[in-house]
NUBA-549617 format. One line per field, with one value per residue: chain; x, y, z of N, C-alpha, C in turn. Coordinates in Angstrom, 3 decimals, always signed. Example, Ala and Ser with C-alpha at 12.3 -4.5 7.8 and 13.67 -1.06 7.14 Angstrom:
// residues 2
cadena = c(A/A) .
n.px = c(+13.190/+12.850) .
n.py = c(-5.690/-2.250) .
n.pz = c(+7.800/+7.080) .
ca.px = c(+12.300/+13.670) .
ca.py = c(-4.500/-1.060) .
ca.pz = c(+7.800/+7.140) .
c.px = c(+13.200/+12.900) .
c.py = c(-3.300/+0.030) .
c.pz = c(+7.800/+7.870) .
***
This chain:
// residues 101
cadena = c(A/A/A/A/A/A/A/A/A/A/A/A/A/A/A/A/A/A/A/A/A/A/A/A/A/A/A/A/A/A/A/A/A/A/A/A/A/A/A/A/A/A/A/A/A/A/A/A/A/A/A/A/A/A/A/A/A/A/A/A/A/A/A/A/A/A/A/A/A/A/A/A/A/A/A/A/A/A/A/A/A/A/A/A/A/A/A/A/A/A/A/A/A/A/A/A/A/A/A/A/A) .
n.px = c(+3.186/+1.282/+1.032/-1.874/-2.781/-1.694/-2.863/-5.585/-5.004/-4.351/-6.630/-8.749/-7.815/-7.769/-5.202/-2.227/+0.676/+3.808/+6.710/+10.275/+11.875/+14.425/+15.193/+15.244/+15.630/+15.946/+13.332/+9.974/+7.127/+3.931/+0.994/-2.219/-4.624/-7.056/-6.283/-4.778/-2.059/+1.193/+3.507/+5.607/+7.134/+7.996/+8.287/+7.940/+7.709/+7.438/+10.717/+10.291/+9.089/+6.547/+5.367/+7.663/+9.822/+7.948/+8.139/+11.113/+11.245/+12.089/+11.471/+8.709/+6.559/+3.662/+0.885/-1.503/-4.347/-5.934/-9.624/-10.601/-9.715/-8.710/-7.276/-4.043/-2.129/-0.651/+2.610/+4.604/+7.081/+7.461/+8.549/+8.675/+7.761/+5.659/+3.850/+3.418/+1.300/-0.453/-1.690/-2.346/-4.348/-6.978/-7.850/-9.213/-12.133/-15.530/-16.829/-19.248/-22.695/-23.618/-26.443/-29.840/-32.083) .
n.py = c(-1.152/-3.333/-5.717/-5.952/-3.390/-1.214/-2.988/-1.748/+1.091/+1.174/+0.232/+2.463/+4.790/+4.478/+3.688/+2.497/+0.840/+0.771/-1.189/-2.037/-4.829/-6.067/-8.441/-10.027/-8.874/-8.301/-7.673/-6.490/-5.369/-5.142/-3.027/-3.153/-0.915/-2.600/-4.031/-5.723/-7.902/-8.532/-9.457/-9.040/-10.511/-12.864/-16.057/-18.446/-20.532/-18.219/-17.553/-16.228/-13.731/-11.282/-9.439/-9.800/-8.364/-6.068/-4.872/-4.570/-2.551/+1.360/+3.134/+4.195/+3.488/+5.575/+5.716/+7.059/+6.224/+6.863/+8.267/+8.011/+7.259/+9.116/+10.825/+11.124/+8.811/+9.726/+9.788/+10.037/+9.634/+7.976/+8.239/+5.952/+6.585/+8.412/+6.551/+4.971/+6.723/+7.568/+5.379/+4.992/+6.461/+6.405/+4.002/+3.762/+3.367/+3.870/+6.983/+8.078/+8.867/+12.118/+13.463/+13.579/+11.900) .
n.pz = c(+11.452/+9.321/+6.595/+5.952/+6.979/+4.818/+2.674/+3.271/+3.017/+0.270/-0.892/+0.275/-0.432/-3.362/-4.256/-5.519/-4.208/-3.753/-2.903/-2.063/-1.909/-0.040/+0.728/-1.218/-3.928/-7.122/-6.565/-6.117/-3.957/-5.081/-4.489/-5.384/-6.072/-5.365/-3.143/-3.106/-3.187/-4.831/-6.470/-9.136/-11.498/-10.209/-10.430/-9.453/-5.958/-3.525/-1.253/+1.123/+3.564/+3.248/+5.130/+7.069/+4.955/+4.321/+6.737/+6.834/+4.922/+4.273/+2.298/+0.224/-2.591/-3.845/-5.906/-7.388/-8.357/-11.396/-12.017/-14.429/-17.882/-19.566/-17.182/-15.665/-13.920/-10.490/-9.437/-6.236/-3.706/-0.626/+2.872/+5.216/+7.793/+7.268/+5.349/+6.907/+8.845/+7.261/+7.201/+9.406/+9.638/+8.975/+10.175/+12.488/+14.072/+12.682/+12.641/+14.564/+13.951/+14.379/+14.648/+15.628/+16.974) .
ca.px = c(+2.341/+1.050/+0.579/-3.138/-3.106/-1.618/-4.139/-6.611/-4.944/-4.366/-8.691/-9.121/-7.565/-7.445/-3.627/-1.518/+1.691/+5.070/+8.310/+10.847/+12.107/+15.600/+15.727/+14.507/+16.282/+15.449/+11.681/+9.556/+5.766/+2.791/-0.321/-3.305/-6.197/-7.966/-5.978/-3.981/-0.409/+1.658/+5.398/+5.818/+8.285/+7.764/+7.854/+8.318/+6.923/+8.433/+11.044/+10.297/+7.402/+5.717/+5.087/+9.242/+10.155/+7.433/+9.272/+12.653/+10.842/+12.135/+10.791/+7.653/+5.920/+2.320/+0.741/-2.838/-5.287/-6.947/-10.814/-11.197/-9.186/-7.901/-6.730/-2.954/-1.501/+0.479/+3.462/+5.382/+7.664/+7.438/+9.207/+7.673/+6.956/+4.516/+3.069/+2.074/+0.224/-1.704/-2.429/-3.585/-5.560/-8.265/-8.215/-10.138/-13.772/-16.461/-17.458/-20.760/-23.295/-23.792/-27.543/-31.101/-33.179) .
ca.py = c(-1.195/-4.614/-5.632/-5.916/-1.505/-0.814/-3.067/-0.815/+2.075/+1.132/+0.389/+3.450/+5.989/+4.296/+3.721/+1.144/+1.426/-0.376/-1.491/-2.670/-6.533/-6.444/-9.811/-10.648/-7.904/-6.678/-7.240/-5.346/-5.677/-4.114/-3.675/-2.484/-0.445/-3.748/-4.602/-7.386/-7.677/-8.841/-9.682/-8.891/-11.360/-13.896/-17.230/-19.845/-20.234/-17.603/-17.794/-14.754/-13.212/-10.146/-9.361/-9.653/-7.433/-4.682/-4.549/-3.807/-1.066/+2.776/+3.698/+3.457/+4.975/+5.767/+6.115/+7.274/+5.535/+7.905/+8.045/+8.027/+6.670/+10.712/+11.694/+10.617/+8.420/+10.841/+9.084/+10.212/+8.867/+8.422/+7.720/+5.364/+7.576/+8.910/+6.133/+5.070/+8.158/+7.607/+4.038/+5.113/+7.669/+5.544/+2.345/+3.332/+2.443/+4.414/+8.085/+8.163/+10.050/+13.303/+13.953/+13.512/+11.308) .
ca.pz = c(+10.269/+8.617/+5.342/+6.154/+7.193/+3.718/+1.672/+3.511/+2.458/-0.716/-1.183/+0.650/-1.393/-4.540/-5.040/-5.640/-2.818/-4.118/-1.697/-2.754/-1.407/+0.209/+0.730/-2.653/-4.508/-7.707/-6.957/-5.296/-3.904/-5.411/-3.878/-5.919/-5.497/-4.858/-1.621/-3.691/-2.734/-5.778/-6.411/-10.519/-12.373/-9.401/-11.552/-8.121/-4.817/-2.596/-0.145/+1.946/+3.758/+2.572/+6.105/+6.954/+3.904/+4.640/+7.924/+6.494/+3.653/+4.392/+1.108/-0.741/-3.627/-3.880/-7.309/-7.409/-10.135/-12.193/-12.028/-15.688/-18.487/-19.786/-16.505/-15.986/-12.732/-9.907/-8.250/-5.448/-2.932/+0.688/+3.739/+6.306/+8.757/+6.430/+4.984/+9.195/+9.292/+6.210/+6.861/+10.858/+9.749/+8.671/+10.554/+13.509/+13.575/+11.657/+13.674/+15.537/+14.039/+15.039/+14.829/+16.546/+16.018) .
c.px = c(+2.428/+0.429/-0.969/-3.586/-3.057/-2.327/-5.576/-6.461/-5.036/-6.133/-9.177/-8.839/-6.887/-6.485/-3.056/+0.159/+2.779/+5.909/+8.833/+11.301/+13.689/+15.893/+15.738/+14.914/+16.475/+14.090/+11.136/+7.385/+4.809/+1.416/-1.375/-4.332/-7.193/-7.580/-5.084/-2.667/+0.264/+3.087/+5.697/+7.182/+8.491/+7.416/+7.656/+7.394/+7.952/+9.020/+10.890/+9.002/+7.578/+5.938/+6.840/+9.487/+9.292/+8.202/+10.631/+12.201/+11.045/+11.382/+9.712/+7.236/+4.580/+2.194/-0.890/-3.536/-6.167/-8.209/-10.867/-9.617/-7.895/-7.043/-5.185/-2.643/-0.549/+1.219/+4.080/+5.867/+7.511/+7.945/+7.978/+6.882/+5.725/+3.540/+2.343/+1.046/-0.949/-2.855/-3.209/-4.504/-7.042/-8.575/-8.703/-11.827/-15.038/-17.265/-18.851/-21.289/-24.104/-25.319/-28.463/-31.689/-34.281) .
c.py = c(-2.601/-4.546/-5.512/-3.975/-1.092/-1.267/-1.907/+0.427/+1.997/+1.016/+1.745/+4.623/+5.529/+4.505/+2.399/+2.115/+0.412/-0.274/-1.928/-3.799/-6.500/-7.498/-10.584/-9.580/-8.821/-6.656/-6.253/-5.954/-5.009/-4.518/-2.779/-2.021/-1.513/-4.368/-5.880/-7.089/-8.556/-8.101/-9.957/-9.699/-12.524/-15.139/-18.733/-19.361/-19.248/-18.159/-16.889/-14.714/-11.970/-9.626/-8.766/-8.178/-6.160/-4.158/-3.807/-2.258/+0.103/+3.262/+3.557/+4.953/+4.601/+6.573/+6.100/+6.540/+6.594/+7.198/+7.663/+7.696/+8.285/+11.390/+10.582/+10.192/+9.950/+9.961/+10.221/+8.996/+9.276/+7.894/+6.976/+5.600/+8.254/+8.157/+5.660/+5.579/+8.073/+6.379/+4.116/+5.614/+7.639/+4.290/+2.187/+3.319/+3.735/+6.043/+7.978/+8.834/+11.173/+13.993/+13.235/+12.942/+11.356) .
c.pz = c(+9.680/+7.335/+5.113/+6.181/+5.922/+2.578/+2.323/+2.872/+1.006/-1.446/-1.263/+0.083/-2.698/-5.201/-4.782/-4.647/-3.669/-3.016/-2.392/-1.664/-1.170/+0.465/-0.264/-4.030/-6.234/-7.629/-5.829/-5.055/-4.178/-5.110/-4.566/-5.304/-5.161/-3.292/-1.865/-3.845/-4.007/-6.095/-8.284/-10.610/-11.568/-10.267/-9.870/-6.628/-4.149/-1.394/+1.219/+2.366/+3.612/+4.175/+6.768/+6.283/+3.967/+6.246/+8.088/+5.905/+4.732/+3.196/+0.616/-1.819/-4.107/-5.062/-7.219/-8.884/-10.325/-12.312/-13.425/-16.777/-19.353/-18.685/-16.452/-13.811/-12.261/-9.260/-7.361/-4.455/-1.462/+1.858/+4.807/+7.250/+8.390/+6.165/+6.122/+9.399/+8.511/+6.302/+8.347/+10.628/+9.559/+9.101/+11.674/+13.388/+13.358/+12.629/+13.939/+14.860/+14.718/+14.856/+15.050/+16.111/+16.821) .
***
């Protein structure tokens, strides 16, 4: 899995995905419903790659964005193996349609 699969996912089902940064410990990477990867409290150029550090991640936690401003964010947590599945499940290329023309 590449940081590129999980900005997809993250577009694709309108959530923001966090890791946390073992090499870079206490931050962590957040990637928004826009596909924009972002390292909160980051004041300097980084020493690390994003890329690296999603490598190490066992953990993540997926937080859905509410359609509308009343409904309330859902987090959960998820193991990697999981988030794989979520981020394959949509990255092959667009189904054929199925009727006559």
């Amino acid at each position: 899995m590449k940081l590129a699969d999980l900005r997809r996912l993250a577009i694709r089902q309108q959530t923001r995905v966090r890791f946390a940064l073992a090499g870079a410990s206490p931050f962590e990477c957040v990637i928004d419903e826009h596909g924009i990867a972002r390292v909160p409290g980051l004041r300097e150029t980084a020493a690390f790659s994003l890329e690296e550090e999603l490598a190490a991640a066992r953990e993540f936690e997926l937080e859905t964005v509410p359609a509308s401003a009343k409904a309330a964010a859902q987090r959960r947590r998820a193991r990697r193996d999981e988030v794989e599945k979520l981020a394959a499940h949509g990255s092959g290329s667009a189904p054929a349609d199925d009727h006559d023309e």
